[in-house]
C-alpha positions in Angstrom: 63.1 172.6 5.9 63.4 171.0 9.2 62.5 172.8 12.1 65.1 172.5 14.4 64.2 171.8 18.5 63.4 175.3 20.3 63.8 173.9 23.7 65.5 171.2 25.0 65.8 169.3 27.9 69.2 168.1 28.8 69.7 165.2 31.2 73.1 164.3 33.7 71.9 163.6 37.3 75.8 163.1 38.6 78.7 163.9 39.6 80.7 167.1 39.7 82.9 166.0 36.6 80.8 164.3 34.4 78.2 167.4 34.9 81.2 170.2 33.7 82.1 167.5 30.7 78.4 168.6 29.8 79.3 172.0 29.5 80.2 171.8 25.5 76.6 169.9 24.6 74.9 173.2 26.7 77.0 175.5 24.9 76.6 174.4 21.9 72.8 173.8 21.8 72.5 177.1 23.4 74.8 179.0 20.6 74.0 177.0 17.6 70.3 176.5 18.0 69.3 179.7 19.9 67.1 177.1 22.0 65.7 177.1 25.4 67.9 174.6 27.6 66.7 173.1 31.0 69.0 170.5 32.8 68.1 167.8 34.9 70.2 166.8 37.8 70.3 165.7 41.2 70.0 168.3 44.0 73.4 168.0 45.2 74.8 168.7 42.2 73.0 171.5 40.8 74.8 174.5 42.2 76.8 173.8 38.9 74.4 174.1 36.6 72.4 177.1 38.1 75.9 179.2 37.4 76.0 178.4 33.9 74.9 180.9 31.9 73.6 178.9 28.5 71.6 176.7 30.7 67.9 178.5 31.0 66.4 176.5 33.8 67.7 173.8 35.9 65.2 171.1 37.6 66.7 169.5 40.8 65.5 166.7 42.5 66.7 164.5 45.9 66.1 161.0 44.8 62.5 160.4 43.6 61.8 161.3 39.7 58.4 161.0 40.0 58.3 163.9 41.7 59.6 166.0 39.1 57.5 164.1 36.3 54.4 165.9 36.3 56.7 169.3 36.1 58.5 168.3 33.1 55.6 167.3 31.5 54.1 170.6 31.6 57.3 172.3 29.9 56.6 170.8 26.5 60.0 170.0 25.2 61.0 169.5 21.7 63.5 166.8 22.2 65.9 165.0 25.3 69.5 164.9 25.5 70.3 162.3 27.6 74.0 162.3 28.7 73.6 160.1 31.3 72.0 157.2 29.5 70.7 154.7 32.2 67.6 153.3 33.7 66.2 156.6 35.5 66.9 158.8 32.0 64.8 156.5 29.8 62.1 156.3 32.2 62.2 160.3 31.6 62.2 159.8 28.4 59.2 157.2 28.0 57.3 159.5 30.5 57.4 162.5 28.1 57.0 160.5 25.1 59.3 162.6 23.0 62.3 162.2 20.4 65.8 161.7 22.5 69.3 161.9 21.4 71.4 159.6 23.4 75.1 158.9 23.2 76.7 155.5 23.6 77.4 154.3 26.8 80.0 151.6 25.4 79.6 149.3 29.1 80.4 146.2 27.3 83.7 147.6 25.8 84.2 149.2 29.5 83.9 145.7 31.0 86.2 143.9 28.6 89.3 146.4 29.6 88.7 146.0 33.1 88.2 142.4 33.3 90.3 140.7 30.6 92.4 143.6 29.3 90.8 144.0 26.3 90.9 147.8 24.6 87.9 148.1 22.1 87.5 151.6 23.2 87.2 154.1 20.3 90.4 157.0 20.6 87.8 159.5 21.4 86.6 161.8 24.3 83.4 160.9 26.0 82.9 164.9 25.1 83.2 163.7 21.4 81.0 160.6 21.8 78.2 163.4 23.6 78.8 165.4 20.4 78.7 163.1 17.7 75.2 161.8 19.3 73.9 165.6 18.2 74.8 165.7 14.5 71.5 165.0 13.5 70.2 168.5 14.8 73.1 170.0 12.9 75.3 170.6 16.1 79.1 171.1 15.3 82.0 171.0 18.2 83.3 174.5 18.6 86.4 173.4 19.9 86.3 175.7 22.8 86.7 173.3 25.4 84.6 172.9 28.6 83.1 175.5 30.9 82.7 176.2 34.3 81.3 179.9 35.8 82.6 181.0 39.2 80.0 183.7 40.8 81.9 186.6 41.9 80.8 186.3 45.6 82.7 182.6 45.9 86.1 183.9 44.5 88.6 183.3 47.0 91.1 186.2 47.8 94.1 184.1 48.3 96.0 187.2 50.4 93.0 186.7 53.0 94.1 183.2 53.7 97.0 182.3 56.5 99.6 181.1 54.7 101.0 183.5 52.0 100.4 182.2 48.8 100.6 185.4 47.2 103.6 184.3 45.2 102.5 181.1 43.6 101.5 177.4 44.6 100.5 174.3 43.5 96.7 172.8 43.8 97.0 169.3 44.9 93.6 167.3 45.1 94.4 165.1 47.7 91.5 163.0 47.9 88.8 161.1 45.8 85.4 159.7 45.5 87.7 155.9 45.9 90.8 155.3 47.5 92.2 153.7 44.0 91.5 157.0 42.4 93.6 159.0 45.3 97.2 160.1 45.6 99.2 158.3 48.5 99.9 160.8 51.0 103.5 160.0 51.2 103.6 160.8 47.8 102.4 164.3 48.0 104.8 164.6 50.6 107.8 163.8 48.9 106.4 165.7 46.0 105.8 168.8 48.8 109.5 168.5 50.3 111.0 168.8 46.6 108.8 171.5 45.2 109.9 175.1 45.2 106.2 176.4 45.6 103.8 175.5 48.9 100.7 173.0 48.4 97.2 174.1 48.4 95.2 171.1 49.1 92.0 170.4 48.3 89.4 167.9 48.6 86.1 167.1 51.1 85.9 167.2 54.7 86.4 163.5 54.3 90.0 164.3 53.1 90.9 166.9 56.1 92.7 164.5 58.4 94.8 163.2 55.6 95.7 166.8 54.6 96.4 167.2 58.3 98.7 164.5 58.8 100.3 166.1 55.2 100.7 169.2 57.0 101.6 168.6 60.1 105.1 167.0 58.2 105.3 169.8 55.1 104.5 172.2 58.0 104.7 175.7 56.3 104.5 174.5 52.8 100.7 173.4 52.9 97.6 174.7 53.4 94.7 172.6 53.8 91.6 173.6 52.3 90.3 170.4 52.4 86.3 171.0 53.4 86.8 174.6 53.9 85.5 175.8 51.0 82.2 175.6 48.6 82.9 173.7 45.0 82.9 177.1 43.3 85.5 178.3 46.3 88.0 175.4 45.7 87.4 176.5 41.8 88.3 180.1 42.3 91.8 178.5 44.6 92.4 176.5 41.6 92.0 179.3 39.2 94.6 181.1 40.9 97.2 178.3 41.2 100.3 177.6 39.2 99.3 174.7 38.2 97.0 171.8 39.5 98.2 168.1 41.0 95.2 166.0 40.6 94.1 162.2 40.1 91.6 161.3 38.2 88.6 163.7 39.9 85.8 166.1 39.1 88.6 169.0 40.2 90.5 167.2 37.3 87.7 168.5 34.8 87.1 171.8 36.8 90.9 172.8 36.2 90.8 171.7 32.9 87.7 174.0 32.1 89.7 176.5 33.6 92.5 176.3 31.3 94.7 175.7 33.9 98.0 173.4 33.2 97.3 169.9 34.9 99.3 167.0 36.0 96.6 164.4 36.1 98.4 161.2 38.0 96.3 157.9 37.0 95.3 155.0 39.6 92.5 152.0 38.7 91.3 153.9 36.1 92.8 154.9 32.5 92.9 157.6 29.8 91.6 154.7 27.6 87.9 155.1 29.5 87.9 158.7 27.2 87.7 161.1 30.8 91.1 162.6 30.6 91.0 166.6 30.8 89.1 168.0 27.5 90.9 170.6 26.3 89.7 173.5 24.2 91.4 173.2 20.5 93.6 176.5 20.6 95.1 175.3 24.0 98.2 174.0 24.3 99.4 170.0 24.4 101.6 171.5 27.5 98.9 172.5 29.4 97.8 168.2 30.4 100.5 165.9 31.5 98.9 162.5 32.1 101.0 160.1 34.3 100.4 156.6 34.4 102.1 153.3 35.2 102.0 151.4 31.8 101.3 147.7 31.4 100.3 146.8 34.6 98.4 143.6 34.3 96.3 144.6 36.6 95.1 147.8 35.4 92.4 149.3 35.1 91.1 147.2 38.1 87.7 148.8 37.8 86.0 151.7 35.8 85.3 153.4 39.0 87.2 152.1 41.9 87.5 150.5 45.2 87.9 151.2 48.8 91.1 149.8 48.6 93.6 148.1 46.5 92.4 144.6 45.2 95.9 143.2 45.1 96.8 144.9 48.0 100.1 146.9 46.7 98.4 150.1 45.0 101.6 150.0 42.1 99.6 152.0 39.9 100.2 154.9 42.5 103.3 153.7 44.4 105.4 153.6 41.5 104.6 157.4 39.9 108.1 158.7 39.5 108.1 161.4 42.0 110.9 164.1 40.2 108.8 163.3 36.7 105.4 164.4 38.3 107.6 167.5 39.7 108.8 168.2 36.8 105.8 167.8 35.2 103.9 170.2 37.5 106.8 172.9 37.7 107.5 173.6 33.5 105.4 176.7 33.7 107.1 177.9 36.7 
């Protein structure tokens, strides 16, 4: 009988969304196997690690792996699972000298949509692809989605807050690691003057003087939260929403792991790229609404995404039908 892996070492250094699309391979090694599970990660990001529960030990580091070598060495792992698949994760791997399950990173197929329009991406979740790397240790999706833990000293009491939200709003994530990613903020203002509930936006400190200039015309409508609150804060604001307005994001995922219904609006990037919000399998089809301006010859313009519009006219956000999104983001309400 083979002996299946008793602890494990699971490997994502970044960002805040492709760390919570994790959250199914912890799970499941955790629930299946019974095994001890340690995640690697960068320092930045391990605040969500260290509140999930199935993960046993997180390792952190700033920017220098060697660092952390000698450290993982001494744990004695049974096996890698390396989610993150580049040059720093194999260099783990050949430093421990042990078996490693890897999924496929599919760059090639990545760089024929964006540059020549070409779709040989597989109709599956990058959750899927993570999973399907794991069947040879017998691991089995669940279905249950993804996970993220709020600790119960960063939820958010929303009747503490200024504006009374008591009653229901919208979470709008205003910003984005790219400008291509983002939502215009015209567009969340037309979308704020037509709603029935306020806005709650969210987003960095990078993204407060956009939210400000958003307020200053919504006036009463909007709060900005943008850089006021911790990751697991904004979390807890989004838990309590109606319902979340987001681009493509790591909020994007967080929502979605909260079971919360999403209107995901889609920029430079696509669905196709197999990030759209994972849901669990009992959940609704409602609760995701992806909008995105179809055949575009331009899109996806880049896997990622740029400081600003390569063909300077940002269509793929411009031209979002403003009373579909609405509508879209108001069906529960």
């Amino acid at each position: 009988m083979k002996k299946m892996p008793a602890k494990i070492l699971v490997i994502r250094f970044s960002s805040i969304g492709d760390i919570v699309l994790t959250s199914p391979v912890v799970r499941c090694l955790k629930m299946q196997l019974g095994a001890e599970v340690h995640f690697l990660t960068k320092k930045k990001f391990a605040e969500i690690a260290y509140s999930n529960p199935h993960i046993d030990k997180v390792i952190a580091f700033e920017s220098d792996l060697s660092s952390i070598l000698e450290e993982l060495k001494k744990e004695q792992y049974d096996c890698i699972v390396d989610l993150h698949h580049n040059l720093r994760s194999i260099r783990v791997s050949l430093a421990l000298g042990i078996k490693t399950y890897r999924f496929a990173k599919l760059n090639f197929r990545k760089w024929l949509l964006v540059r020549f329009k070409i779709n040989r991406m597989p109709a599956m979740h990058i959750v899927d692809r993570y999973m399907e790397s794991l069947i040879p240790l017998g691991i089995v999706n669940d279905g249950q989605g993804l996970d993220f833990f709020i600790p119960a000293e960063e939820e958010v009491n929303t009747a503490d807050l200024p504006l009374d939200l008591t009653h229901g709003y919208h979470a709008v994530v205003c910003g984005a690691t790219y400008y291509t990613k983002s939502i215009p903020e015209e567009k969340i203002i037309a979308l704020g003057q037509k709603s029935r509930l306020p806005f709650l936006l969210l987003g960095s400190k990078a993204d407060w003087e956009k939210a400000e200039r958003i307020r200053n015309v919504l006036g009463e409508k909007v709060f900005n939260a943008c850089g006021a609150y911790s990751l697991h804060q904004s979390a807890s604001l989004i838990r309590q929403s109606a319902s979340v307005l987001t681009p493509d994001t790591g909020l994007m995922h967080i929502a979605a792991a909260l079971r919360k219904p999403i209107v995901s609006l889609w920029g430079n990037t696509v669905p196709e790229f197999g990030m759209y919000p994972y849901l669990a399998k009992d959940s609704s089809i409602a609760l995701s609404v992806v909008m995105e301006i179809k055949n575009l010859p331009c899109r996806p313009c880049s896997k990622l995404g740029h400081a600003q519009c390569p063909q300077k006219h940002f269509k793929c956000m411009q031209m979002q039908d403003e009373n579909a999104i609405l509508k879209a983001l108001e069906r529960e309400n």
